[in-house]
C-alpha positions as CSV (number, residue, x, y, z in Angstrom):
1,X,10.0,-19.5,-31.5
2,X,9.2,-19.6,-27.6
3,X,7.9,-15.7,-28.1
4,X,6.0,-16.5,-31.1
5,X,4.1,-19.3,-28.5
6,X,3.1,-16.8,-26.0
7,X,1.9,-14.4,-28.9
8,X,-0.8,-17.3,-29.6
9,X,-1.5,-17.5,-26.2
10,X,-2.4,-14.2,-25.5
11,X,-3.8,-14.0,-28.8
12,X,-6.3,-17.0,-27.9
13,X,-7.0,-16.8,-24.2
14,X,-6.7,-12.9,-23.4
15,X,-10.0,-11.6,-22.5
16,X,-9.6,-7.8,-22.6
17,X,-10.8,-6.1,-25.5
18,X,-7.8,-3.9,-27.0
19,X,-5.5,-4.7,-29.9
20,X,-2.3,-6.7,-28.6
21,X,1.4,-5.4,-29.2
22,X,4.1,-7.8,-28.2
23,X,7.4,-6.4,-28.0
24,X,9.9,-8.2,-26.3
25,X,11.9,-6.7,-23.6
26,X,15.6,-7.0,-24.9
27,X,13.8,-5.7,-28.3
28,X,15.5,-2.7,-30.1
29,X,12.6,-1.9,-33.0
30,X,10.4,0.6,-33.8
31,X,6.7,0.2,-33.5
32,X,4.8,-1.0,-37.1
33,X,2.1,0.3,-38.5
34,X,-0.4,-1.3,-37.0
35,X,1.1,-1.3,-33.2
36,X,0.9,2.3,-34.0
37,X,-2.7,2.3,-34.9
38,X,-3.5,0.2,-31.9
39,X,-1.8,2.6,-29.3
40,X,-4.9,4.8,-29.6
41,X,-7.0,2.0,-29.0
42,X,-4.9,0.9,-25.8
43,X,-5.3,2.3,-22.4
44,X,-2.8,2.8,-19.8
45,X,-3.9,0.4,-17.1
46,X,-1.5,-2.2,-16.2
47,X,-2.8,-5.7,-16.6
48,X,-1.5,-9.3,-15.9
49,X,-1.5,-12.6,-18.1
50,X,-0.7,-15.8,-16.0
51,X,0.7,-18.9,-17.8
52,X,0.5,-22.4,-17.1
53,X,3.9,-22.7,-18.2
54,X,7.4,-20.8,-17.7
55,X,8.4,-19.3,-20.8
56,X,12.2,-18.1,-20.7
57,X,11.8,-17.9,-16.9
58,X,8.6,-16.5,-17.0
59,X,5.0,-17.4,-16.3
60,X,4.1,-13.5,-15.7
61,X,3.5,-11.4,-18.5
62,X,3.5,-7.9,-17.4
63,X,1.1,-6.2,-20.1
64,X,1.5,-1.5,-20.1
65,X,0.0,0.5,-22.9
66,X,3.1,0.0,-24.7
67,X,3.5,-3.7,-25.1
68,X,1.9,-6.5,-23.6
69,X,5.4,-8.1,-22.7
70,X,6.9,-5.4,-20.5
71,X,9.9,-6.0,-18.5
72,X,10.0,-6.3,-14.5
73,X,12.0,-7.3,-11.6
74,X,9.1,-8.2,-9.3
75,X,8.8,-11.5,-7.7
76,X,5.4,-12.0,-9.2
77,X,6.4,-15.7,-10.5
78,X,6.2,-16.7,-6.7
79,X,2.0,-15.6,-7.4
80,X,1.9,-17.9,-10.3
81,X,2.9,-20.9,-8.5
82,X,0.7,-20.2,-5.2
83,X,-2.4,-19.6,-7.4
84,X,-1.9,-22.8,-9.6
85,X,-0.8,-25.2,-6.9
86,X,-3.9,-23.7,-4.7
87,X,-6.5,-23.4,-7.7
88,X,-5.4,-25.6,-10.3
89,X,-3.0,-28.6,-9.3
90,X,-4.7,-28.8,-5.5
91,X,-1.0,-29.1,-4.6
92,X,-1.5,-27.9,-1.1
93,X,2.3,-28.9,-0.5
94,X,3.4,-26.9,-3.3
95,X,1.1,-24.4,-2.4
96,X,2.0,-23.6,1.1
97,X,5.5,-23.7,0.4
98,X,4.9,-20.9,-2.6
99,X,2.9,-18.8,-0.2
100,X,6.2,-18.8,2.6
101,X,8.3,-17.9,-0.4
102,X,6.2,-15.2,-1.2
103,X,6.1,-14.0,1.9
104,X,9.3,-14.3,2.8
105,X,10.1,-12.1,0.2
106,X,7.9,-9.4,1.0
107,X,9.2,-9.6,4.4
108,X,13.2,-8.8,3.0
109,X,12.5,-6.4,0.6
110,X,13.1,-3.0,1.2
111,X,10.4,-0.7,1.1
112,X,10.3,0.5,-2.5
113,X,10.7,-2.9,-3.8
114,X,7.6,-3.9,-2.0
115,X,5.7,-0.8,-3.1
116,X,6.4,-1.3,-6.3
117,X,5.4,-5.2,-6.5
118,X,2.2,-4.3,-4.6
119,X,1.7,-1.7,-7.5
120,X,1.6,-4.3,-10.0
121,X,-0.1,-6.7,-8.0
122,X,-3.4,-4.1,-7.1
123,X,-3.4,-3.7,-10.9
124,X,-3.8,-6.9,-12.1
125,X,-6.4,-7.6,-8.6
126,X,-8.3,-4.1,-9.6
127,X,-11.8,-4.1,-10.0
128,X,-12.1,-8.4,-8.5
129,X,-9.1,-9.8,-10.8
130,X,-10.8,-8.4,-14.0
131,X,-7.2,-6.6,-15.0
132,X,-6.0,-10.2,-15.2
133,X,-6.4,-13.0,-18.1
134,X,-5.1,-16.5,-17.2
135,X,-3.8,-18.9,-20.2
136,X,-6.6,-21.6,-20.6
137,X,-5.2,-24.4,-19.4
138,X,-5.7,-28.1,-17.9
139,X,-3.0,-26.7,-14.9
140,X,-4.3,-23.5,-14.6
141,X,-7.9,-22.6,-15.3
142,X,-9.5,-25.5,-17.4
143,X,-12.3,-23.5,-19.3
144,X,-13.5,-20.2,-19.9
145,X,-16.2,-20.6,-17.3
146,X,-13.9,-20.6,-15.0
147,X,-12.7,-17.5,-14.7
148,X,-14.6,-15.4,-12.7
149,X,-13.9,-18.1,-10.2
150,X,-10.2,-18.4,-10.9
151,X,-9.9,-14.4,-10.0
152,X,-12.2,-14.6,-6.6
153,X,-9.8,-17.0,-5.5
154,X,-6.6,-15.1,-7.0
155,X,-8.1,-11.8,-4.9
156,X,-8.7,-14.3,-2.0
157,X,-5.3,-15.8,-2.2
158,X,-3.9,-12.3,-2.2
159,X,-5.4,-11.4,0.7
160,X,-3.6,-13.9,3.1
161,X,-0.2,-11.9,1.8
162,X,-2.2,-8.0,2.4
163,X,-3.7,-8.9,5.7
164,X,-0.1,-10.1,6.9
165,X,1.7,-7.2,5.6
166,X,-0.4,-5.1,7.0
167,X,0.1,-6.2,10.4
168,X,3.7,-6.2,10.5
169,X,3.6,-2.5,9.1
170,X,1.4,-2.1,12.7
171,X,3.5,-4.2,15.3
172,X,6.9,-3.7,13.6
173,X,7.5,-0.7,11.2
174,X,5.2,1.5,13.3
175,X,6.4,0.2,16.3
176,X,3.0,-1.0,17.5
177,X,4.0,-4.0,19.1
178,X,4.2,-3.7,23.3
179,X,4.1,-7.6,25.6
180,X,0.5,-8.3,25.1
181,X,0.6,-8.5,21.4
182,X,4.3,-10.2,21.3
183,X,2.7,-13.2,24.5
184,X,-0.2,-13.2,21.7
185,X,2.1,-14.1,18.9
186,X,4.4,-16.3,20.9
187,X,1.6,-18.5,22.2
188,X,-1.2,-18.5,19.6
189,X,-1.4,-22.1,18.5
190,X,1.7,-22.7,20.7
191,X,2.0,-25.4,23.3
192,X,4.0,-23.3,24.8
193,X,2.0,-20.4,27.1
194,X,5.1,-19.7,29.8
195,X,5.4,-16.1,28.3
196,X,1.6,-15.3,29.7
197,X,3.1,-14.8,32.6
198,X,5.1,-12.2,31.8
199,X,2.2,-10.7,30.4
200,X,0.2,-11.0,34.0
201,X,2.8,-9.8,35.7
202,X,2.9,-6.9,33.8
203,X,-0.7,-6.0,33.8
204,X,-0.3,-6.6,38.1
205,X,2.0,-4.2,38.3
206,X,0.4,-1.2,35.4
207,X,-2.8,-1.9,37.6
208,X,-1.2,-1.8,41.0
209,X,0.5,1.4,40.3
210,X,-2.5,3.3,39.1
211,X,-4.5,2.1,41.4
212,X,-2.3,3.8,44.1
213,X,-1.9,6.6,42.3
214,X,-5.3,7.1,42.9
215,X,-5.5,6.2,46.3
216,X,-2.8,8.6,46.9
217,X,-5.2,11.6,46.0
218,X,-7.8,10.3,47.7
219,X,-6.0,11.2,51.1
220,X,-5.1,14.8,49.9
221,X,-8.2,15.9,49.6
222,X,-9.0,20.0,48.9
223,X,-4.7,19.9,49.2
224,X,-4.6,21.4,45.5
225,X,-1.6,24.6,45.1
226,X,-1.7,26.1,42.0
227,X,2.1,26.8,41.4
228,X,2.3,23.4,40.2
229,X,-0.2,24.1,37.6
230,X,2.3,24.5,34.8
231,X,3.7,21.2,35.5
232,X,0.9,19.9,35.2
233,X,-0.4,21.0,32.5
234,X,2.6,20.4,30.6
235,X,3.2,17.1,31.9
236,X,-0.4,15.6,31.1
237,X,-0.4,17.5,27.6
238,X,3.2,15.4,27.4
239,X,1.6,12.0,28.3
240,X,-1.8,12.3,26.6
241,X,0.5,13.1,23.1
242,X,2.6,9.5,24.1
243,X,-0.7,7.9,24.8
244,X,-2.5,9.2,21.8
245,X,-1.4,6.7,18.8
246,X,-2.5,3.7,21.1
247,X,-6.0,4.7,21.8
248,X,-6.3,5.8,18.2
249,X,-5.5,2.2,16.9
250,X,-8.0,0.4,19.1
251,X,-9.7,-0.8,15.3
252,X,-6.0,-2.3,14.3
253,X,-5.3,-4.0,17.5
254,X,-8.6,-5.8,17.8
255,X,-8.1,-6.6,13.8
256,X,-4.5,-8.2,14.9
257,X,-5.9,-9.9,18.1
258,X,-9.0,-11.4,15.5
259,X,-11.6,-12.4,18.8
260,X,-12.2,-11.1,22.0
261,X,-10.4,-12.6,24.3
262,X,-8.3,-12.2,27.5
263,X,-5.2,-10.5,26.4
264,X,-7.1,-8.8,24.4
265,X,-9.0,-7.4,26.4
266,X,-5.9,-6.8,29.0
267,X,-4.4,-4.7,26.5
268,X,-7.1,-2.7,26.0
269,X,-7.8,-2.3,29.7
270,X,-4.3,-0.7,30.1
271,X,-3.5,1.2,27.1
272,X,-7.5,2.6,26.8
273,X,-8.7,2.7,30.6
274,X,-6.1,2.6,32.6
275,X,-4.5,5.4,30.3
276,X,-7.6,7.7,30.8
277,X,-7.5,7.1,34.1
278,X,-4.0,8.1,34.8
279,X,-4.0,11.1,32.7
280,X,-7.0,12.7,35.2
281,X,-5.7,11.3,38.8
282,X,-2.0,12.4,37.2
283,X,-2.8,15.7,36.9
284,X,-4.4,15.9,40.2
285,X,-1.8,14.5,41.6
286,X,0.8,16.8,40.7
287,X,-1.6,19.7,42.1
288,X,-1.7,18.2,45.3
289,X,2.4,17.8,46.1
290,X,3.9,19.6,48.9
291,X,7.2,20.2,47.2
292,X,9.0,21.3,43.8
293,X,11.2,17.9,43.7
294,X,8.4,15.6,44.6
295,X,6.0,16.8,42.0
296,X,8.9,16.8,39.3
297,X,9.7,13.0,40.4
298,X,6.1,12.4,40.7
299,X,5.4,13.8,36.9
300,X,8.6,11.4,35.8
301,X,6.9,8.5,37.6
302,X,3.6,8.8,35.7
303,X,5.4,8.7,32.7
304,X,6.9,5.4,33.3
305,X,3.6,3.5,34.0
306,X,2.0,3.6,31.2
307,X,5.5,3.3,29.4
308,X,6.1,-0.2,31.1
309,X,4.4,-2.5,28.7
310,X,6.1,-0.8,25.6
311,X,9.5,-1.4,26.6
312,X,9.3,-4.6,28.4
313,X,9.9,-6.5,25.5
314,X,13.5,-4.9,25.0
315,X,14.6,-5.2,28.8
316,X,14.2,-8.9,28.3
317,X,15.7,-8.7,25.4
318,X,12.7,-10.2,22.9
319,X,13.7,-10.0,19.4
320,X,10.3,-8.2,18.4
321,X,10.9,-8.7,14.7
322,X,11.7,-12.5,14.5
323,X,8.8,-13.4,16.7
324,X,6.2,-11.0,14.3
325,X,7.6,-12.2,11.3
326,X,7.1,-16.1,12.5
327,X,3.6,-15.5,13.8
328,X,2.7,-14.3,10.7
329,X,3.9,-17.3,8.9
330,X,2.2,-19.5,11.1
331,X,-1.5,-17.4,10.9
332,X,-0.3,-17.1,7.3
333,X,-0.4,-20.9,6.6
334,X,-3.6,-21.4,9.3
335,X,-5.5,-18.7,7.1
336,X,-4.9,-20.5,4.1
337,X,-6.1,-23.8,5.4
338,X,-9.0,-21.8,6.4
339,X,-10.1,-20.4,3.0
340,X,-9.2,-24.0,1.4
341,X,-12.8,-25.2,3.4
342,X,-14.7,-22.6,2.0
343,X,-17.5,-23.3,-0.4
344,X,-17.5,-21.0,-3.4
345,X,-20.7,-19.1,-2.0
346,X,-19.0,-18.8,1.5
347,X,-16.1,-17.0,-0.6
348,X,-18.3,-14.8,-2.5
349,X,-19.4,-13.6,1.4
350,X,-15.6,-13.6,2.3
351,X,-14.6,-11.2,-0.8
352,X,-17.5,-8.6,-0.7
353,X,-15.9,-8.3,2.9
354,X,-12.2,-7.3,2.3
355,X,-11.0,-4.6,0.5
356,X,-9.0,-6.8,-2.6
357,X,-10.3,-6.3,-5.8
358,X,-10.8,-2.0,-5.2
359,X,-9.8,0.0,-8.5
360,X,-6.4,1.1,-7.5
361,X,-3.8,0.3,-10.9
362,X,-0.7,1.3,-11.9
363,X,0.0,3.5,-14.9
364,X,3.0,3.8,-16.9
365,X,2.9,7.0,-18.7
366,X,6.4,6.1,-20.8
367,X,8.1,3.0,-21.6
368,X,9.9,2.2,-18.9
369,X,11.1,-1.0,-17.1
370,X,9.4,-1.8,-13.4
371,X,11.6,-1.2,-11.3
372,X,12.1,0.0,-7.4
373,X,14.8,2.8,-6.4
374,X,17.7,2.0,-7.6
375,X,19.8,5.8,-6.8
376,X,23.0,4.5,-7.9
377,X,21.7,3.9,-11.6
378,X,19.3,7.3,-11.0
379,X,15.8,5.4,-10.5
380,X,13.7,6.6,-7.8
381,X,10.1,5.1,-7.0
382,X,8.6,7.2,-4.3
383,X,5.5,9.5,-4.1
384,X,6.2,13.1,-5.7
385,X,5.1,16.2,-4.7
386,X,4.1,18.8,-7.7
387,X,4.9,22.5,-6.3
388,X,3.9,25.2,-8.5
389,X,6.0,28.0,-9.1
390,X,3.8,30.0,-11.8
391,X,4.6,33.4,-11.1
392,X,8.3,33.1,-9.4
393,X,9.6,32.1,-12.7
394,X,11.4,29.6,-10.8
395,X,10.5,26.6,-12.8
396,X,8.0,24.1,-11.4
397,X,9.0,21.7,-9.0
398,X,8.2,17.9,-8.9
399,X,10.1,16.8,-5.5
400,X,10.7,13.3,-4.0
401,X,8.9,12.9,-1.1
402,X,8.7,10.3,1.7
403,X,5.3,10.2,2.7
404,X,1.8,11.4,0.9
405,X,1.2,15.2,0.9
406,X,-1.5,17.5,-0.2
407,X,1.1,18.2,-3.2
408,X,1.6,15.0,-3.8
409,X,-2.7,14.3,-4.7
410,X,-3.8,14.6,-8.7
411,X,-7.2,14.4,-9.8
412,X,-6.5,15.0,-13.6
413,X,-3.4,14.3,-15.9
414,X,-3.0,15.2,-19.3
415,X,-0.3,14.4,-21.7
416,X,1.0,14.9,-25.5
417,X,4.5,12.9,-27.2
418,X,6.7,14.6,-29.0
419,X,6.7,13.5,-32.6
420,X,10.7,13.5,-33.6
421,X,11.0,9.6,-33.8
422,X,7.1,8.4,-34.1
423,X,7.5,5.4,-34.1
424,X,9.4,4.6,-31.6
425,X,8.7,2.6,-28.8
426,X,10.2,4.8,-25.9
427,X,8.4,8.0,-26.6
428,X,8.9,10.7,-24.6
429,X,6.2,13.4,-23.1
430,X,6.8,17.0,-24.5
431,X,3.6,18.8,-22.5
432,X,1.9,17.6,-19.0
433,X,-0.3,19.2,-17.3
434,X,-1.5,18.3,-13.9
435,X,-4.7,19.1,-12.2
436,X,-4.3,18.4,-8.5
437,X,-6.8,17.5,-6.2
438,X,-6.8,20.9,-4.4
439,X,-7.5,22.2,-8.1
440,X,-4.7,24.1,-8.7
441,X,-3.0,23.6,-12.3
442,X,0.6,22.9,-13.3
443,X,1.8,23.0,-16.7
444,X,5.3,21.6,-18.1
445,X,6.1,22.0,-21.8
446,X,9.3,21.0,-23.5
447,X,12.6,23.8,-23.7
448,X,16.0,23.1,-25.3
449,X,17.7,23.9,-28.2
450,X,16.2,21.9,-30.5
451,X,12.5,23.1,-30.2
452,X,12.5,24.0,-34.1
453,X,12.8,20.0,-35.6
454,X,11.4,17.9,-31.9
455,X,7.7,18.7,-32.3
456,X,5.1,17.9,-29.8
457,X,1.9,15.8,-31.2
458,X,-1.7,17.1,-31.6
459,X,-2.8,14.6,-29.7
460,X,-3.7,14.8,-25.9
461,X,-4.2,12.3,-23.6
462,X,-6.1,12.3,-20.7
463,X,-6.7,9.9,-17.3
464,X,-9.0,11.3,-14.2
465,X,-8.9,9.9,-10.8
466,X,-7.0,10.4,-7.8
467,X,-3.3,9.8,-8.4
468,X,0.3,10.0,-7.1
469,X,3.6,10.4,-9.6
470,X,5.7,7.4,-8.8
471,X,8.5,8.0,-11.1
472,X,9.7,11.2,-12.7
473,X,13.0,12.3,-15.1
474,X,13.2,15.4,-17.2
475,X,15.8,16.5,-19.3
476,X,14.6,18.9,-22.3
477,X,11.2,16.3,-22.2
478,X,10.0,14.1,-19.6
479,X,12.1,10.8,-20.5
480,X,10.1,8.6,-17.2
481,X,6.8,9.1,-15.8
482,X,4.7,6.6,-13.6
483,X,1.5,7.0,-11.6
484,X,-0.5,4.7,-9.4
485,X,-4.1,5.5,-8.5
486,X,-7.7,4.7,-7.7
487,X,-10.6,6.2,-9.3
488,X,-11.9,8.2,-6.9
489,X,-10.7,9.5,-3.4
490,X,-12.9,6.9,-1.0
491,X,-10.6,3.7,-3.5
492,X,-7.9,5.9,-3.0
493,X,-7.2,5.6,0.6
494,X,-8.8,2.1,1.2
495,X,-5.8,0.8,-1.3
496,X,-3.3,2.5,0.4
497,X,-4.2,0.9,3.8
498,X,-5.5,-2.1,2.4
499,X,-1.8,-2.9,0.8
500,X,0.3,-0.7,3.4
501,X,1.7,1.5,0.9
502,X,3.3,5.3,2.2
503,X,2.0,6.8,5.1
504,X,-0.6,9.2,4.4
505,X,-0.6,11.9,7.7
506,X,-3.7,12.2,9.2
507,X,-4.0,15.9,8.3
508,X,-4.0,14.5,4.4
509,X,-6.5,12.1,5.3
510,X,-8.9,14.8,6.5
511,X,-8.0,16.9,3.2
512,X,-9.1,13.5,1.4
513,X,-12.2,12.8,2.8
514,X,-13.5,16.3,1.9
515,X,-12.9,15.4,-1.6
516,X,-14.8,12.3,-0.9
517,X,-17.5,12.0,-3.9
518,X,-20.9,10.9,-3.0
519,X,-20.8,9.1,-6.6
520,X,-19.4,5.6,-6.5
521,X,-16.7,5.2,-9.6
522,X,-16.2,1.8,-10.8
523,X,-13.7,2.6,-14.0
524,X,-10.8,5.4,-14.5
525,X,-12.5,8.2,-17.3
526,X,-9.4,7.9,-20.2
527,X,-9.6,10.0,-23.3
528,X,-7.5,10.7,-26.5
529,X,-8.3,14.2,-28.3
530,X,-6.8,15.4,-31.5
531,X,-6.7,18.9,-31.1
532,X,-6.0,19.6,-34.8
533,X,-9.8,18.4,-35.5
534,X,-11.3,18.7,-31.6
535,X,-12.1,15.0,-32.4
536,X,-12.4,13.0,-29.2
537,X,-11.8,9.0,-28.5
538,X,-13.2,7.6,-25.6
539,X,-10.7,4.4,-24.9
């Protein structure tokens, strides 16, 4: 009966135009008739549908091309109740208290958990909130009118969690943090400002030492022997590859420090300047010793200065994690407060400025629950690299990979079922065939003893855009497949920084941006041929 309840629901108050199926998770049927007929009428974009009420533990309906009731482990009942008690109820309490729960959470999972939630989550937020529909309700969105409103402020709401993620992937899974940024989190809003200190006394002494470093070569004038050259050489190449990633991030640091100010500007002083600075009078330096020993222990010296602010924090034993994490709970809650005084015109401003809302969605290509890596049950969710092996006859390869590679990069996928069971509601894929962005092709068809009866359809799907594989099993067909994506290359690589999913090496960024197109996409280009009469749908 409850099911029934959220069919009317959806039936009533979604506002996407495609036929509904609703299957129920712990549901073993085939498809009917008409579900059938209104696959081809379904894309494969993953939407959301929030409720005003929790319906056997849910108020998140996760909607795939399959069913509009998929099943998912995510924590995305912790969104409902921040956007209702911020939007709806103006239960600021409740509201705050959902937005540490959420995250919370996002701080303790583990990777994959986290990249799969944020999957979902950029789905339903792709293209402003329009991938989600909201149950029209007097505690959740009152009228129709109000949603274009109700999905600013779920994109705006968002954004508190994004901005904060992203800044602990900077200080604390890409070990960016160093004693400036750690003083700035410990006294930022903090009666507290003893640890400044610390932070002077440290600046006095990174100063102090280059200062007489180069005071040093300024008495050994024209004293330059070039049999320390290699050393030299060597040990500035050395210490402008250590100083590198922080003069790089200059853009992320002054985005974590928000203003101008002095520690700001301290750290930039010694990790920009002073850094410059000590990579030229170092390598005079060196030139100018009068032994083999004092120019080794002169070239370990430099190393150390502009070391000294990096690992301060662990020789006075600062937990660097526990202070991050509750400065961002703190800027968290003061960010929210923030966007609660904000007219609804100051917001508009607000959103056009952030990067919530780009097309990036997530696309599940077979029925399959969401789900992060779970190895012992033989579920992975991690980007894929796609390796052709045409003319080896080695079999292509579609590899688990840790980080983003030019392999991993698809432009075009296209796809046909097999037709054995068709009406079944976990089809599987018996042909895929994968453009990548590089434009090379890679074809898998179906092998195994029973090619004479299992059949593969007429009908070919297609999806362009600029896509990862997320999930992958074969066995004689492909039984999983997922993909996550924007529609074009410039989307691409705002999402993935904007929600700090995998690392993407700079190298691949450089491939990506010379696939940049000067065309701005707004949609992903789907299409359903039937090859038995050339006849083409445009979904």
């Amino acid at each position: 009966m409850l099911h029934e309840e959220v069919q009317k629901i959806f039936e009533r108050d979604c506002t996407h135009q495609r036929p509904l199926i609703f299957l129920h998770p712990e549901e073993d049927r085939d498809y009917r008739d008409e579900e059938l007929e209104a696959l081809n009428y379904r894309d494969f974009e993953t939407r959301l549908f929030i409720g005003a009420i929790a319906i056997h533990g849910r108020s998140v309906w996760v909607r795939t091309h399959f069913t509009d009731n998929a099943k998912y482990t995510t924590h995305l009942n912790f969104v409902r109740d921040y956007f209702k008690a911020a939007f709806a109820t103006k239960n600021y309490t409740a509201a705050n208290a959902a937005l540490a729960d959420l995250l919370t959470s996002c701080f303790q999972m583990d990777r994959s958990e986290y990249y799969t939630f944020v999957c979902m989550i950029a789905s339903g937020l792709s293209r402003n909130g329009k991938n989600t529909s909201f149950q029209i309700h007097d505690e959740l969105v009152s009228d129709r009118s109000q949603l274009t409103r109700a999905r600013l402020h779920l994109c705006l709401l968002m954004d508190v969690i994004f901005n904060k993620m992203s800044v602990k992937k900077f200080l604390i899974d890409d070990n960016g943090s160093n004693i400036y940024r750690l003083v700035h989190c410990m006294t930022k809003g903090n009666k507290n400002k003893n640890p400044i200190i610390i932070a002077l006394f440290c600046f006095a002494l990174q100063f102090c030492l280059v200062f007489y470093v180069v005071a040093e070569i300024s008495t050994k004038r024209n004293q330059y022997d070039v049999k320390f050259l290699p050393l030299a050489v060597i040990g500035t190449a050395y210490s402008a590859m250590i100083a590198y990633p922080n003069m790089v991030e200059v853009g992320k640091v002054y985005r974590f420090y928000g203003k101008i100010g002095w520690l700001q500007m301290t750290d930039f002083i010694v990790n920009q300047i002073l850094t410059v600075i000590l990579l030229l009078s170092g390598f005079i330096l060196i030139l100018s010793m009068d032994s083999y020993i004092e120019a080794v222990l002169n070239a370990s010296a430099l190393l150390f200065i502009g070391e000294i602010d990096d690992q301060l924090p662990s020789l006075l034993g600062y937990d660097k994690e526990s202070i991050v994490k509750d400065y961002l709970m703190t800027e968290s809650n003061r960010q929210f407060v923030r966007l609660l005084s904000l007219s609804d015109e100051c917001s508009k401003r607000l959103h056009r400025n952030i990067s919530v809302g780009i097309p990036f969605c997530d696309f599940f290509l077979t029925n399959l629950p969401e789900l992060g890596s779970r190895p012992g049950v033989g579920r992975l969710f991690q980007p894929y690299e796609v390796i052709s092996a045409e003319h080896s006859g080695e079999g292509h390869r579609i590899l688990p990979s840790n980080q983003i590679t030019e392999d991993c990069l698809i432009s075009v996928v296209e796809w046909k079922y097999t037709t054995l069971f068709p009406s079944t509601t976990q089809p599987r894929i018996g042909y895929l065939k994968l453009t990548k962005l590089n434009g090379e092709k890679v074809e898998i068809t179906r092998k195994g003893a029973n090619d004479d009866y299992v059949r593969v359809s007429n009908k070919l799907h297609e999806v362009k855009g600029t896509f990862i594989i997320t999930t992958f099993q074969m066995s004689n067909d492909i039984l999983r497949l997922r993909l996550c994506g924007s529609v074009d290359v410039d989307n691409f690589l705002q999402a993935f920084e904007y929600y700090s999913l995998w690392d993407i090496s700079d190298d691949v960024s450089v491939f990506l941006k010379n696939h940049s197109s000067p065309v701005c996409k707004h949609q992903f280009e789907y299409s359903l041929s039937d090859i038995s009469d050339v006849s083409k749908k445009q979904l």
